[in-house]
RODREN-684422 format. One record per residue (C-alpha): residue in one letter; x, y, z. Coordinates in steps of 0.2 Angstrom, whole numbers. Layout:
N
- r, xx, yy, zz
- A, X, Y, Z
...
% end
This chain:
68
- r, xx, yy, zz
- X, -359, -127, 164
- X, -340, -125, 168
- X, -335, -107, 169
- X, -314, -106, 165
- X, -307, -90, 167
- X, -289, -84, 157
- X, -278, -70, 163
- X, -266, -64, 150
- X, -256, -49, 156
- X, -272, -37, 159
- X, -283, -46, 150
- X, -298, -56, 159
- X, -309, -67, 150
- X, -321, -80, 157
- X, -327, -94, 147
- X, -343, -106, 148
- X, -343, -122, 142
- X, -358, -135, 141
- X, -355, -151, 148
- X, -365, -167, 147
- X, -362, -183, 155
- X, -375, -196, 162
- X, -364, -197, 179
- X, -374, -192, 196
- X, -357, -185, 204
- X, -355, -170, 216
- X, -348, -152, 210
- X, -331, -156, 217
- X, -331, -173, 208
- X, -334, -165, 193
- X, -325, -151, 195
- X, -309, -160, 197
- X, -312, -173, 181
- X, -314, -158, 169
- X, -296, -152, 176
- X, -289, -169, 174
- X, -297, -169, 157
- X, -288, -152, 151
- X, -275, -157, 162
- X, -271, -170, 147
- X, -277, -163, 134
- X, -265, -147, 137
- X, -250, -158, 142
- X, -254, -166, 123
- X, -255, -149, 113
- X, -237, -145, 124
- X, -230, -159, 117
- X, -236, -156, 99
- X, -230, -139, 100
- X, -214, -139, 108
- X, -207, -157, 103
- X, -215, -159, 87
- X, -214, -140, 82
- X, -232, -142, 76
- X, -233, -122, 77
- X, -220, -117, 66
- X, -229, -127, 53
- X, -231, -118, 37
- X, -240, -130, 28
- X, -258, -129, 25
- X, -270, -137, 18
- X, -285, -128, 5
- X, -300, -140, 5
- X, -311, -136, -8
- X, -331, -142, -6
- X, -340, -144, 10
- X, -333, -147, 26
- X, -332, -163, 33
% end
């Protein structure tokens, strides 16, 4: 398990996250490629946000039926 903790203005909240891998690492190891991992992941969402201005988006879309 990977606890992440978020502190926005007074706010505190800690997260746990379930991770499963078939690696036979040490915490340090591991600890560091999850980072790496968000690392990217939130350098992506960045770049769709502020380059792309994926946020301001108003379009949505209304599926009907089941959720794929």
């Amino acid at each position: 398990m990977v606890k992440s903790t978020r502190c926005i203005g007074d706010k505190v909240t800690i997260d746990g996250r379930y991770l499963i891998s078939s690696l036979n690492v040490m915490d340090r190891l591991f600890a560091k490629a999850v980072r790496r991992h968000w690392s990217v992941e939130n350098e992506r969402h960045w770049l769709l946000d502020v380059s792309f201005r994926e946020d301001d988006s108003r379009i949505r879309s209304k599926r009907k039926g089941k959720c794929v």
